[in-house]
C-alpha positions in Angstrom: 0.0 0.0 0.0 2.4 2.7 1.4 4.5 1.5 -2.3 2.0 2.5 -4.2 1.5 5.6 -2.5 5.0 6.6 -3.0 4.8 5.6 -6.9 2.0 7.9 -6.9 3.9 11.0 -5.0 6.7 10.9 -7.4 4.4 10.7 -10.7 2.5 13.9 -9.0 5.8 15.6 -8.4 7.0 15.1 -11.9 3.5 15.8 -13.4 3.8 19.1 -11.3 7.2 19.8 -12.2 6.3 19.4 -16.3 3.4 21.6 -15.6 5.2 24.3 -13.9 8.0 24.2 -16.6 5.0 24.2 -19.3 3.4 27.1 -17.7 6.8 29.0 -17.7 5.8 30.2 -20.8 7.5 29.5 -24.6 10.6 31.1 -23.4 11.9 28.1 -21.1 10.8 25.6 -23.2 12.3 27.3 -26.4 16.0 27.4 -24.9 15.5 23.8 -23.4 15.3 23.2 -27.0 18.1 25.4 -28.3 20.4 23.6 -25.5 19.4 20.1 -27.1 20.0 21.5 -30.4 23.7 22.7 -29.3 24.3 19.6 -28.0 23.1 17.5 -30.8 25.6 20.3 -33.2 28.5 19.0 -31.0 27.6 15.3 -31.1 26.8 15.5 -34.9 28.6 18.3 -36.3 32.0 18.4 -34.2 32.7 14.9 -33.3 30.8 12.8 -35.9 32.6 10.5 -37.8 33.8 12.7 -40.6 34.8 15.5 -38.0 37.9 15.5 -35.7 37.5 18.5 -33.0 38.6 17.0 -29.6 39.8 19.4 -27.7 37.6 19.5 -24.7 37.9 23.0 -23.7 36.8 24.2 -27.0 33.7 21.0 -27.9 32.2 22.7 -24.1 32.4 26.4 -25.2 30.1 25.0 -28.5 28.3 23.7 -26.5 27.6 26.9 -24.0 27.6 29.7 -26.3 24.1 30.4 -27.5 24.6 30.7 -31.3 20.9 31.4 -31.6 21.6 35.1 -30.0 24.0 36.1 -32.7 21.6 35.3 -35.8 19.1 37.4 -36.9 15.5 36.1 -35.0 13.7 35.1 -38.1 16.8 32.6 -39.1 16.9 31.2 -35.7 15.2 27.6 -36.1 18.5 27.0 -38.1 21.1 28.2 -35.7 22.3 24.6 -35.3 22.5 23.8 -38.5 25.1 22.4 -40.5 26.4 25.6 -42.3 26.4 29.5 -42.5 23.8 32.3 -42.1 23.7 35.5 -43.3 23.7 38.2 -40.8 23.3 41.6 -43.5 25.6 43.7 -44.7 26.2 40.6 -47.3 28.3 38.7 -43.7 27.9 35.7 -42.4 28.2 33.6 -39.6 30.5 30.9 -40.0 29.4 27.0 -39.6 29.8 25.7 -36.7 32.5 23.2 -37.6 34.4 26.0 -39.1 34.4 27.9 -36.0 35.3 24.8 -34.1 38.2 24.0 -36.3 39.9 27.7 -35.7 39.1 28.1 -32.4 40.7 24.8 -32.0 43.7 25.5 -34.2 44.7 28.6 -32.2 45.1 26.9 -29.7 43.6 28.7 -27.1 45.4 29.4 -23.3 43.7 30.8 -20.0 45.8 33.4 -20.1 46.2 34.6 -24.0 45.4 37.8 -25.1 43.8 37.3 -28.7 42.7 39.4 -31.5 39.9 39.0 -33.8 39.4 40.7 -37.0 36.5 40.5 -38.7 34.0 40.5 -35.9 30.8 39.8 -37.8 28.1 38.7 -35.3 30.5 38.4 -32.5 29.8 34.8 -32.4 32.9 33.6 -32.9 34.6 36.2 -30.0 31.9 34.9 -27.9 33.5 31.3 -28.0 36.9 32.3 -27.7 36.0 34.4 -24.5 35.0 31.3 -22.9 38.8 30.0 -23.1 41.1 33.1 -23.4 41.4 36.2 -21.0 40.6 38.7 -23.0 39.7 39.1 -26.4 40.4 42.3 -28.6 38.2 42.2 -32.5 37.8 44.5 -35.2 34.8 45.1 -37.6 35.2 46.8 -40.4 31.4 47.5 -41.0 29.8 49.6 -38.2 26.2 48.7 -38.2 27.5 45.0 -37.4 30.6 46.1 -34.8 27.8 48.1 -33.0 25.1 45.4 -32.7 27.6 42.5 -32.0 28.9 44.9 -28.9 25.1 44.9 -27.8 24.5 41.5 -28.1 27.5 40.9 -26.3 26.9 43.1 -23.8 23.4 42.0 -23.2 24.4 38.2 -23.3 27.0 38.6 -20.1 30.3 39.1 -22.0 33.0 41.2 -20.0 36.3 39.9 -21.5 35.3 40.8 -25.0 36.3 44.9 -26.3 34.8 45.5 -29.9 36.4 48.4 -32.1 34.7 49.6 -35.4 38.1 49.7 -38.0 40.1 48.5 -40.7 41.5 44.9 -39.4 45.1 44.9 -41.5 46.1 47.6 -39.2 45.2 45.3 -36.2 45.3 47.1 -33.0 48.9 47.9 -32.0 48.1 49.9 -28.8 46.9 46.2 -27.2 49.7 44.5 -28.9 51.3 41.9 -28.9 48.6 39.2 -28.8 49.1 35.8 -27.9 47.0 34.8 -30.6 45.0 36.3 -33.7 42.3 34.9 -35.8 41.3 36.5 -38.6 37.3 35.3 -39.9 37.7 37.4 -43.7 40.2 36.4 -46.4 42.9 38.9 -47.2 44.6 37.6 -50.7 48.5 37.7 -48.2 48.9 37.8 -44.7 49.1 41.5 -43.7 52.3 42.8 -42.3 50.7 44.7 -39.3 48.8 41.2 -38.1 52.3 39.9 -38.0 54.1 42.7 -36.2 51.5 42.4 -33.5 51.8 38.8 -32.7 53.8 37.7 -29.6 57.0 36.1 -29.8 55.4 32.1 -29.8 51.9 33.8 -30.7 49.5 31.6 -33.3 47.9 33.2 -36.3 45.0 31.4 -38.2 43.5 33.1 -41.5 42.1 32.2 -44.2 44.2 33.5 -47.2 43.6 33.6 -51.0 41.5 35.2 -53.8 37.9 34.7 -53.8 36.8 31.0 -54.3 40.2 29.9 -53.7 41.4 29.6 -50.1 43.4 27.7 -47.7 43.6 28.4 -43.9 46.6 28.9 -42.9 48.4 28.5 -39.5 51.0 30.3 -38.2 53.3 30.3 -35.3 55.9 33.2 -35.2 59.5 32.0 -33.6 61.7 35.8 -33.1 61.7 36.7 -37.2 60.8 33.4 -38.3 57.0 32.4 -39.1 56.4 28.6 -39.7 53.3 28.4 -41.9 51.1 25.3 -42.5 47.8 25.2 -44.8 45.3 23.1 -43.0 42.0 23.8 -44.9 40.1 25.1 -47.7 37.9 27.5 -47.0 35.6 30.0 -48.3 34.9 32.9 -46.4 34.2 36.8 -47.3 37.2 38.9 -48.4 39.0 41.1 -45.9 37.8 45.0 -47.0 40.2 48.0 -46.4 43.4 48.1 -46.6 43.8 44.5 -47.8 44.4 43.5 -51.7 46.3 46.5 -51.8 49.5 45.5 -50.3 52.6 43.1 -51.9 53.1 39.7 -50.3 54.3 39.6 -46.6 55.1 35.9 -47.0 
């Protein structure tokens, strides 16, 4: 008798409990889902059998940034998805693997410094604030610099300082940087980037004309820079200053 009773108890709790989440309104239940659906992008997408991001640090920052917040909110049932989303200003938002794959290839430290240019949606900044100290990044296009820094801001982000500017000059008042990652394709490595990285600092950027790229990694050792294509990519061209400037490598 007193078994049953207790059978009964718990199925009233957890009734109770699914009611109370239920009448929480569509905004609980809609991030429960989002949460699954960033869970399922890291199962699928990052460590599925074609895919080879293992670094733990970086699969649990996928998995806790909410990519949903930095796409625009009628493209959000596809946040998780397998691929890129425009975000205006003819950007995008890289896929998830992508991001993955360069956050992974910086090889990111507690304590680095890094800086970003190409800022976009500030997606990409927002998972490399989860593993790095601070993170300095650069949009060229102000509309997006200025509603990345909002989103950021609203979303909990301290470590993260956003500046509207031209990314070849970097930003050589915060240098050096531990590490920089560049999200737009100059057609050569710019010479500033390069200046402003640390002695042992990593580089990743995608470089090459339009339709052709590779991403490249780089580690810089006093005045040498050991180089390594990893990747094609396609990404958006760096704007600016870039294009304009002889080979720095």
């Amino acid at each position: 008798m007193w078994i049953a009773a207790v059978i009964i108890a718990i199925a009233v709790v957890f009734m109770l409990g699914n009611w109370l989440k239920a009448g929480n309104g569509g905004a609980m239940s809609r991030e429960e889902r989002f949460a699954a659906e960033r869970k399922r992008m890291v199962r699928e997408q990052l460590q599925g059998w074609t895919q080879s991001i293992t670094n733990p640090r970086v699969l649990a920052a996928m998995e806790r940034v909410p990519r949903h917040e930095f796409v625009p909110e009628e493209l959000r049932a596809y946040a998780y998805h397998d691929g890129p989303l425009p975000i205006g200003h003819e950007q995008t938002i890289s896929q998830p693997f992508i991001v993955a794959f360069m956050t992974e290839a910086l090889e990111p430290r507690t304590t680095d410094r890094v800086l970003e240019i190409g800022t976009g949606s500030g997606y990409q900044a927002a998972v490399l604030s989860e593993l790095v100290a601070e993170v300095y990044t650069i949009e060229i296009i102000e509309p997006l610099a200025r509603r990345a820094e909002g989103d950021l801001r609203r979303l909990g982000y301290t470590n993260i300082h956003v500046r509207v500017g031209d990314g070849y000059q970097g930003w050589p008042e915060k240098a050096p940087f531990d590490a920089i990652i560049v999200t737009c394709a100059p057609e050569n490595v710019p010479q500033p980037l390069i200046n402003q990285l640390a002695d042992g600092g990593r580089m990743i950027v995608p470089v090459g004309e339009r339709g052709i790229q590779n991403l490249v990694r780089l580690r810089k050792h006093g005045a040498k820079l050991d180089q390594q294509a990893v990747l094609p990519v396609r990404f958006v061209p760096m704007t600016g200053e870039a294009g304009r400037q002889s080979p720095s490598w």
